[in-house]
DRENDO-1510 file (C-alpha; in Angstrom, 1 decimal, always signed):
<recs>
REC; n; res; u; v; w
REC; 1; UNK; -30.7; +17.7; +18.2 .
REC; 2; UNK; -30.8; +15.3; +21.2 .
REC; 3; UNK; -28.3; +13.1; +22.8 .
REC; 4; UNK; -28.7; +10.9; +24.6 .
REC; 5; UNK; -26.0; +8.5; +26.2 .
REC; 6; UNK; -25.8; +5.7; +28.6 .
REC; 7; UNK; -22.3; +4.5; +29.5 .
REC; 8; UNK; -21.5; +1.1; +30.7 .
REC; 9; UNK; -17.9; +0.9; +29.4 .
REC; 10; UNK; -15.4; +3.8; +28.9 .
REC; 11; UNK; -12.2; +4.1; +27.0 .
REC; 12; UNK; -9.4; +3.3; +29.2 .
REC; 13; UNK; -7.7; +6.2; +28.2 .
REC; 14; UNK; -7.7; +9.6; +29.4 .
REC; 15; UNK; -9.1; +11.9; +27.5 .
REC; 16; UNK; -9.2; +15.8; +26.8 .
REC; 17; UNK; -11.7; +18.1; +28.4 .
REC; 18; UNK; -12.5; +20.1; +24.7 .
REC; 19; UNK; -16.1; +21.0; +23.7 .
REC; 20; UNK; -15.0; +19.7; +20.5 .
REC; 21; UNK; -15.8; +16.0; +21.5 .
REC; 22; UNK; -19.4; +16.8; +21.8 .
REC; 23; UNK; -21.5; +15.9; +19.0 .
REC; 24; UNK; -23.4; +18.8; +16.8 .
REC; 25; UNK; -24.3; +17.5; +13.8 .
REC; 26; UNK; -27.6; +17.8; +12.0 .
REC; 27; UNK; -27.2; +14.2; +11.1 .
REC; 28; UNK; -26.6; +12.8; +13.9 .
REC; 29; UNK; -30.2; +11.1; +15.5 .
REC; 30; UNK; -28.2; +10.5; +19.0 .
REC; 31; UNK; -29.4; +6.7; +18.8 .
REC; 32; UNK; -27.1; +4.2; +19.9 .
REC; 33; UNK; -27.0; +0.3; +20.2 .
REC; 34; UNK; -27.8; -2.1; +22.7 .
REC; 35; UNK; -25.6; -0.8; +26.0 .
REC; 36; UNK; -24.4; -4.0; +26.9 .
REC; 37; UNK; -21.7; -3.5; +24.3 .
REC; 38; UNK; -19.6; -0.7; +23.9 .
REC; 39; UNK; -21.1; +1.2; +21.5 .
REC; 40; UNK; -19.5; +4.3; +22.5 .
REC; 41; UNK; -16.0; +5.6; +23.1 .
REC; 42; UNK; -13.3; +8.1; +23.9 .
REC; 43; UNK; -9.7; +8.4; +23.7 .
REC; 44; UNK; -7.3; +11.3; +23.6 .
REC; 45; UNK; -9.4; +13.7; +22.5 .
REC; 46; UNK; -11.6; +12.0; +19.7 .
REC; 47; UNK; -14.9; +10.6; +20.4 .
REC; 48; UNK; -17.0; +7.2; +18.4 .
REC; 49; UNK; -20.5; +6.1; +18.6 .
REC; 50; UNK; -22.3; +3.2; +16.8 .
REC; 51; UNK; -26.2; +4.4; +15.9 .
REC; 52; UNK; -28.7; +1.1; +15.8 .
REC; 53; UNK; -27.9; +0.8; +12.1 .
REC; 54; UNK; -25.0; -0.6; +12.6 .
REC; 55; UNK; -23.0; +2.7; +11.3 .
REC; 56; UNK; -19.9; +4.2; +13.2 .
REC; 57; UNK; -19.4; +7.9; +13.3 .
REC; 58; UNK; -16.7; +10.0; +14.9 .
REC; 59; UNK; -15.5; +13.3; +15.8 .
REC; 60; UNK; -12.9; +15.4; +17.4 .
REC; 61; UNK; -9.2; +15.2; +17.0 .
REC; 62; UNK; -7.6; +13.5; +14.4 .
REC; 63; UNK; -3.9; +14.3; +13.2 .
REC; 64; UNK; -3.0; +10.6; +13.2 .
REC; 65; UNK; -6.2; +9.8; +11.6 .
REC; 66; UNK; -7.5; +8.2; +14.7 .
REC; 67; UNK; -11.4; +8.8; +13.0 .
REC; 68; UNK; -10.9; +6.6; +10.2 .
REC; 69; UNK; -12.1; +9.7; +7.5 .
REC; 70; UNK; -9.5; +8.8; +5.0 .
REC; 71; UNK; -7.1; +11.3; +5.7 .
REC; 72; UNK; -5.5; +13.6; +8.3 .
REC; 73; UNK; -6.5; +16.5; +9.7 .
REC; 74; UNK; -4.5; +19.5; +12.3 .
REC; 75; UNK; -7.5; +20.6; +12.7 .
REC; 76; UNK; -10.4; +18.5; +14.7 .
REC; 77; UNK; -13.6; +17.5; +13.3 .
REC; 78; UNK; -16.3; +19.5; +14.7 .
REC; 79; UNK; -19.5; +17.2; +14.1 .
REC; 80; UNK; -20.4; +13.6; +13.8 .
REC; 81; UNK; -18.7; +11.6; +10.3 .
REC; 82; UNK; -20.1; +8.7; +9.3 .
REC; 83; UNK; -16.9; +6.3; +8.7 .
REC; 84; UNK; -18.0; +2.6; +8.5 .
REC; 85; UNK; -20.9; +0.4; +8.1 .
REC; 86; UNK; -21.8; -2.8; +9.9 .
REC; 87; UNK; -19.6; -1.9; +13.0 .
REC; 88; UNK; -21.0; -3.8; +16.4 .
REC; 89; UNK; -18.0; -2.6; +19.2 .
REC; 90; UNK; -15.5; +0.2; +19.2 .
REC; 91; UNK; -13.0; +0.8; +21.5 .
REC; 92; UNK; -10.3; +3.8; +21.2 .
REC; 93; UNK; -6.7; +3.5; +22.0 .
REC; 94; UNK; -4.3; +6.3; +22.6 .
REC; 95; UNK; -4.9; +8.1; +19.3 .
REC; 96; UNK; -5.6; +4.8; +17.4 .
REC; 97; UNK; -8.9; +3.1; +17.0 .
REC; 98; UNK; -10.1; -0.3; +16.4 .
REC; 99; UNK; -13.8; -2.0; +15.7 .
REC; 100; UNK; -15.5; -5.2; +15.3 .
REC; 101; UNK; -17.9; -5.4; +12.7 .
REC; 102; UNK; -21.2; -8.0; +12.2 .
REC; 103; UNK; -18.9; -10.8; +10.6 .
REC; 104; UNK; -16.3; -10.8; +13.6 .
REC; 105; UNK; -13.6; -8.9; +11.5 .
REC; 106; UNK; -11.4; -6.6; +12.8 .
REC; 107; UNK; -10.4; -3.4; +11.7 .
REC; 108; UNK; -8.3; -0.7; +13.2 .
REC; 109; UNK; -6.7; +2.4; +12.3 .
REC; 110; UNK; -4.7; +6.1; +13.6 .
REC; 111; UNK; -1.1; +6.2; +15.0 .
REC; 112; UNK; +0.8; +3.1; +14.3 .
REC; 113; UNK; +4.6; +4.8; +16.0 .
REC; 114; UNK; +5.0; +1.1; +18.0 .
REC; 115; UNK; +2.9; -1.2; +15.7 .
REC; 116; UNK; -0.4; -0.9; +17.6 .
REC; 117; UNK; -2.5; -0.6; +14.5 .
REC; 118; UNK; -1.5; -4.3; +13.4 .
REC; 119; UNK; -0.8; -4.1; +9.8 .
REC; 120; UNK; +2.6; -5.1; +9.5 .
REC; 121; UNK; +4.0; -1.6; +9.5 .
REC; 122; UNK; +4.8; +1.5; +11.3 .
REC; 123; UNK; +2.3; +3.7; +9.2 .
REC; 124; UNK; +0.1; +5.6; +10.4 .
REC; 125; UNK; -3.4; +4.8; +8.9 .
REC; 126; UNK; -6.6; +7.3; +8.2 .
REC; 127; UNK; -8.5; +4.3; +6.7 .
REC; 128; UNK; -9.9; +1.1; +8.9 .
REC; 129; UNK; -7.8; -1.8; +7.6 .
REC; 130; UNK; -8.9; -5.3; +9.1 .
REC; 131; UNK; -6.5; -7.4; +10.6 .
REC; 132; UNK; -8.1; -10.4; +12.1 .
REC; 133; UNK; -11.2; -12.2; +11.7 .
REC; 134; UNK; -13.5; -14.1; +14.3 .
REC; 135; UNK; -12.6; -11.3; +17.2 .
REC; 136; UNK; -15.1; -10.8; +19.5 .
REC; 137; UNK; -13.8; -8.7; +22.0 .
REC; 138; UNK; -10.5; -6.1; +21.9 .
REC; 139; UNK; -8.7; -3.9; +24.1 .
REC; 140; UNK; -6.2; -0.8; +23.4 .
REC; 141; UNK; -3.5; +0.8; +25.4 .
REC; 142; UNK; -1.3; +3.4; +25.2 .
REC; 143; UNK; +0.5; +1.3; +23.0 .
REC; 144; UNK; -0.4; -1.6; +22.7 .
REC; 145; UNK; -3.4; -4.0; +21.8 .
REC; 146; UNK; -5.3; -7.1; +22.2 .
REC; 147; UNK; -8.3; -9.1; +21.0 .
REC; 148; UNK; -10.2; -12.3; +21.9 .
REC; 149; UNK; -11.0; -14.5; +19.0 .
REC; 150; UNK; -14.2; -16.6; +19.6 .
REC; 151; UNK; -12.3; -20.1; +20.2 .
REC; 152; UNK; -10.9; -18.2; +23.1 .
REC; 153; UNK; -7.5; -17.0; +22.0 .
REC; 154; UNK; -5.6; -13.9; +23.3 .
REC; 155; UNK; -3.7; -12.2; +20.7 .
REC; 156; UNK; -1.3; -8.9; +21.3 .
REC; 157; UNK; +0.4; -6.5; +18.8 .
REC; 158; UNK; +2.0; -2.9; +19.4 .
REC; 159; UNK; +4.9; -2.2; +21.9 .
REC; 160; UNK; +5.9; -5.0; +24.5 .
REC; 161; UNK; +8.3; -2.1; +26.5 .
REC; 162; UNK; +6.8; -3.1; +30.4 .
REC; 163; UNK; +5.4; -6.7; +29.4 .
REC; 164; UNK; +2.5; -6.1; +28.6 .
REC; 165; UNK; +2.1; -8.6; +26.0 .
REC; 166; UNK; +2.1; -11.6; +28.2 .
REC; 167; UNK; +5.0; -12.9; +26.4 .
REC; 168; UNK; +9.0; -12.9; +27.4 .
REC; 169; UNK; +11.5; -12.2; +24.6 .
REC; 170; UNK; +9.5; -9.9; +22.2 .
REC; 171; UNK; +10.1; -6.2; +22.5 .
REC; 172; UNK; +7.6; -5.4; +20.0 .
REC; 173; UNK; +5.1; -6.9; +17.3 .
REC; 174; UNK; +3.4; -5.0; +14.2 .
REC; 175; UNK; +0.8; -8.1; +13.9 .
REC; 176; UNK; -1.3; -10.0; +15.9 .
REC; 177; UNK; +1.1; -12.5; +18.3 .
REC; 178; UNK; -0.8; -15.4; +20.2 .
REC; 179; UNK; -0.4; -15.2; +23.8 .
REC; 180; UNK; -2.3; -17.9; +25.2 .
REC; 181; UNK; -6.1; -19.8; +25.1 .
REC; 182; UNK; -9.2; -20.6; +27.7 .
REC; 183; UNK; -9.6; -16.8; +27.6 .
REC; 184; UNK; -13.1; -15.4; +28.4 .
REC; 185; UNK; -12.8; -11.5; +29.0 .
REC; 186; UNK; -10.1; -8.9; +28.7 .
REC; 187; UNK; -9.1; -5.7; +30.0 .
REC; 188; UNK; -5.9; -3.5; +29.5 .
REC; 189; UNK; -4.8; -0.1; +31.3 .
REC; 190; UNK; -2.1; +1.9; +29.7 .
REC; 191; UNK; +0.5; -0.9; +29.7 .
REC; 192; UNK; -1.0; -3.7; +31.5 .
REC; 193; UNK; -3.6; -6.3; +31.3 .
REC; 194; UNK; -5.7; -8.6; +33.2 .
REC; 195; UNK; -8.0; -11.9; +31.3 .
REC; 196; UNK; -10.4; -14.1; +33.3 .
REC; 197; UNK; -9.7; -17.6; +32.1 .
REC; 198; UNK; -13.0; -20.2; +31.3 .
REC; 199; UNK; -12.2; -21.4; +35.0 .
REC; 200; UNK; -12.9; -18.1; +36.2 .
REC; 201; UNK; -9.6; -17.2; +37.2 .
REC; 202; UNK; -7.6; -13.9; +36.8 .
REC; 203; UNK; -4.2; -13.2; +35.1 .
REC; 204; UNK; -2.4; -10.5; +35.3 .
REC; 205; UNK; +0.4; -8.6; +33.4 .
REC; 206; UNK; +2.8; -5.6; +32.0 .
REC; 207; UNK; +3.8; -2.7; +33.7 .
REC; 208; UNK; +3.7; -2.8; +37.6 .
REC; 209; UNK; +4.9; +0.7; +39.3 .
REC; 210; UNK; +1.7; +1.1; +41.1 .
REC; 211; UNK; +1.2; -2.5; +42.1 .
REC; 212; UNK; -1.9; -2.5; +39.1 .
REC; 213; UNK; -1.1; -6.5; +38.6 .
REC; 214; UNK; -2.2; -7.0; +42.3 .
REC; 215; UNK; +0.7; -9.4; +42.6 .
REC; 216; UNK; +2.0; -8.5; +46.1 .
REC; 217; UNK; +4.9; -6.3; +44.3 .
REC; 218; UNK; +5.5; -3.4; +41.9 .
REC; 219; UNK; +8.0; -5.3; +39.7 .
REC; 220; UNK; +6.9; -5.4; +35.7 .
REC; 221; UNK; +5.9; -8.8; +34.4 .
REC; 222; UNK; +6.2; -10.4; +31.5 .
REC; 223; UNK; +4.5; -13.2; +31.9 .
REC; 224; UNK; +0.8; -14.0; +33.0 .
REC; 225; UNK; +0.4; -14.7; +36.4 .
REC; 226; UNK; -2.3; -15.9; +38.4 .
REC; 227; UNK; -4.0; -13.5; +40.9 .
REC; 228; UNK; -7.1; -14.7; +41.9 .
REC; 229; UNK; -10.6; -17.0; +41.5 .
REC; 230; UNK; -14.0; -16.9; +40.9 .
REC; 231; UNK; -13.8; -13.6; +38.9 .
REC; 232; UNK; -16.8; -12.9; +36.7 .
REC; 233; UNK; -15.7; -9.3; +35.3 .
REC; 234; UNK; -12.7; -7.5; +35.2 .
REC; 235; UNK; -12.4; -3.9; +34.8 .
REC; 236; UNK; -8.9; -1.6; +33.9 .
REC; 237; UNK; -8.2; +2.5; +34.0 .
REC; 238; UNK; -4.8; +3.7; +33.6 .
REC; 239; UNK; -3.4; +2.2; +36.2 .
REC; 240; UNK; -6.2; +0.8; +38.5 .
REC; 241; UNK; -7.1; -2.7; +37.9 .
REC; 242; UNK; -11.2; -3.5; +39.5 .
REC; 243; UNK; -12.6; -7.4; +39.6 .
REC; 244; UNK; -16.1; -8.6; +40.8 .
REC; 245; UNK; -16.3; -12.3; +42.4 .
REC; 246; UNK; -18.9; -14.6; +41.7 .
REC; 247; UNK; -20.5; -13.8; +45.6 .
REC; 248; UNK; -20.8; -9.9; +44.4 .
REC; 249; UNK; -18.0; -8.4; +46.0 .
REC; 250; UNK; -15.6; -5.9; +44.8 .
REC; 251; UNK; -12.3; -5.8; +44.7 .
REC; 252; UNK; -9.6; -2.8; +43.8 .
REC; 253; UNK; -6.0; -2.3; +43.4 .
REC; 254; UNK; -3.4; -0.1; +41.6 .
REC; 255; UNK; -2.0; +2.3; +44.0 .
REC; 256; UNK; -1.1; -0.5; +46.7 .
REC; 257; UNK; +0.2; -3.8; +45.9 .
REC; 258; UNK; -2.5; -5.9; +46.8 .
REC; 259; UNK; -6.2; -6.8; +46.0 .
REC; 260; UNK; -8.3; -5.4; +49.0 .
REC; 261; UNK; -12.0; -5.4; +49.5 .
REC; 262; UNK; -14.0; -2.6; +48.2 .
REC; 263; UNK; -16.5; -1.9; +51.1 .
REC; 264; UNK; -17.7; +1.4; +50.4 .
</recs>
């Protein structure tokens, strides 16, 4: 069996070093879709990837049920599972999951503790459930979520502990909770997120202890704030929050408190 990968996107969350997230079924062709969408992923020890059919396998750890088999397992799964049909993006939270298929539906499933699957509960889920139609873009957290419908709508669900919903008041949601429109692209670290805006411009917000919302400070914000212009891709790990300007130049910022100039 061959594998071969080409990653233009990874999981924003760290993962586990275990040989168990390597592929080694007989099944699996190692074919993936077009890499200008994220067509693989990794999170917390459990790995996705999207052959050109359109199908979504997974393997690796799944006591939550973060590989959408139908059920949950101590121990991990060892080689590739075919779990849906028709999937175009995946993206894996912190030991939940959540995909986009052909029609613009989303589904999500795995741990579900602060409401990041979406569903209306606390349950954890082994089976994909879908929870909002016309998405075409979504982001998971540590423990929370968010997805961009096609009319350019920002919605949030899961734990809103640092902010990092966008929206004052609401410590928590267990379905989708609008945050705001004009929204073009979307990124979230651990618990904060940054959008680029039709205009180009970039909003930041959440959780702020290593100055990630490039706001001059590290105090948490819970509302979307302004940061900067003429962003045309935005880019968040853990706690490092990366933009590129329309002239080509980069610019990082997480562990001091404001944007600076990647030169090198």
């Amino acid at each position: 069996m061959q594998l071969i990968v080409l990653i233009p996107l990874l999981s924003a969350c760290s993962t586990e070093n275990t040989d168990w997230q390597l592929p080694a079924g007989d099944d699996w062709d190692g074919q993936v879709l077009d890499m200008r969408r994220p067509t693989i992923a990794a999170g917390s020890g459990s790995s996705f990837a999207i052959l050109d059919d359109g199908s979504l396998w997974a393997w690796g750890g799944n006591r939550f049920g973060q590989l959408g088999t139908g059920e949950f397992t101590d121990n991990p799964i060892l080689v590739p599972t075919r779990v849906k049909e028709g999937v175009v993006t995946i993206h894996a939270g912190s030991l939940f999951t959540m995909a986009i298929t052909h029609d613009g539906g989303l589904w999500t499933w795995g741990r579900n503790q602060y409401g990041q699957v979406g569903d209306g509960t606390t349950e954890h889920r082994a089976d994909p459930v879908r929870i909002m139609d016309d998405v075409v873009e979504v982001a998971g957290g540590w423990d929370f979520a968010m997805a961009l419908q096609h009319n350019g709508s920002l919605w949030v669900w899961g734990s809103n502990e640092y902010g990092q919903f966008g929206v004052d008041g609401v410590n928590y949601s267990l379905t989708p909770l609008k945050v705001m429109d004009s929204v073009i692209s979307i990124a979230v670290g651990d618990r904060h997120a940054a959008v680029i805006r039709d205009d180009g411009s970039l909003w930041t917000w959440g959780r702020n202890n290593r100055g990630q919302l490039g706001d001059g400070t590290v105090d948490d914000r819970h509302n979307p704030e302004k940061i900067m212009e003429n962003i045309v891709e935005v880019s968040v790990l853990g706690a490092r929050t990366s933009v590129i300007k329309s002239d080509g130049t980069l610019w990082v910022w997480g562990s001091d408190p404001k944007p600076k100039l990647q030169t090198s």
